[in-house]
C-alpha positions in Angstrom: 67.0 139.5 77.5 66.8 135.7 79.0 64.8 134.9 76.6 67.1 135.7 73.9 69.4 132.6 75.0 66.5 130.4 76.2 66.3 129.2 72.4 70.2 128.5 72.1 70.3 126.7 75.9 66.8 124.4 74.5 68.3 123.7 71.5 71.8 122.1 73.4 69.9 120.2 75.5 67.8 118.7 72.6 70.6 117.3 70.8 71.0 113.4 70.0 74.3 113.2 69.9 75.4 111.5 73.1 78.4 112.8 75.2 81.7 112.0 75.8 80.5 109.8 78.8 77.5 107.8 77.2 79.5 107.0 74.1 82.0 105.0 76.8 78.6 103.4 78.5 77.5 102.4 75.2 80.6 100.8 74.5 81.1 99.2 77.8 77.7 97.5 76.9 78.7 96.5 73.7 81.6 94.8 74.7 79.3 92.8 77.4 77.1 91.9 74.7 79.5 90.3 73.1 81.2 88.7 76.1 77.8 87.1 76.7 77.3 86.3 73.0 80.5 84.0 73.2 79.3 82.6 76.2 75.5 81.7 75.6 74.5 78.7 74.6 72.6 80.4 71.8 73.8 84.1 71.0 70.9 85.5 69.7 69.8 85.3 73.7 72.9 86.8 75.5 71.6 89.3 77.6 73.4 92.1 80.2 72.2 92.3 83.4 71.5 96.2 84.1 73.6 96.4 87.5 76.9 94.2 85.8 76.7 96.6 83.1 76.9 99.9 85.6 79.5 97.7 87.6 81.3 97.8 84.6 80.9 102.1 84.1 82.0 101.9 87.4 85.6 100.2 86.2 86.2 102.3 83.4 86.3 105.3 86.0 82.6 106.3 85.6 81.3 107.0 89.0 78.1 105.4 90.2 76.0 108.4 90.7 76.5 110.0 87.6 76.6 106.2 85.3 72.7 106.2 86.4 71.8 109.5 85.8 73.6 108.9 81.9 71.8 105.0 81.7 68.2 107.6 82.0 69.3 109.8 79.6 70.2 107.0 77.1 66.9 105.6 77.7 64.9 108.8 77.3 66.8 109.3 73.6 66.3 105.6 73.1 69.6 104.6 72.9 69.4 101.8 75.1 66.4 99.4 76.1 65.8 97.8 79.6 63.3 95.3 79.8 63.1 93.9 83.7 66.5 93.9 84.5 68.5 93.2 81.6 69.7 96.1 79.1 70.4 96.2 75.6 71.7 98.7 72.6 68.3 99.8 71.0 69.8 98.8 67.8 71.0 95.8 67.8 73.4 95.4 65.2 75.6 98.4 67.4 76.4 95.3 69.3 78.6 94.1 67.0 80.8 97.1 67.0 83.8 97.3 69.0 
């Protein structure tokens, strides 16, 4: 009988389409992607810095604990891209959207 509903519970849990919550992390970091794009000397550089970018989860009422746990899960599906300790939207023209 469980394993009548194990296919229906993987198949939720497989899904791309990212939740309520990491849509407003994704737009939190597109917004600071463009906040340092105005303010780099070359915008085609502007990098977030991992930890001002959950500060900023934090802000928008995303609590701490939970903001990490959803920055994994948008790397696992490849939504986001952290190289040392910078962050970035995996594509980068999402960047651009408000």
């Amino acid at each position: 009988m469980v394993a009548e509903h194990l296919p229906d519970y993987v198949a939720a849990e497989a899904s791309k389409d990212p939740s309520p919550s990491q849509r407003k992390m994704l737009k939190v970091l597109r917004r600071s992607t463009n906040e340092e794009r105005k303010l780099a000397p070359n915008p085609d550089v502007a990098r977030v810095l991992t930890s001002d970018w959950l500060d900023a989860c934090v802000d928008e009422g995303i609590k701490r604990e939970p903001a990490r746990r959803l920055q994994g899960r948008l790397l696992k599906e490849r939504q986001i891209k952290i190289d040392g300790i910078y962050v970035a939207a995996q594509d980068a023209s999402q960047a651009d959207t408000p």
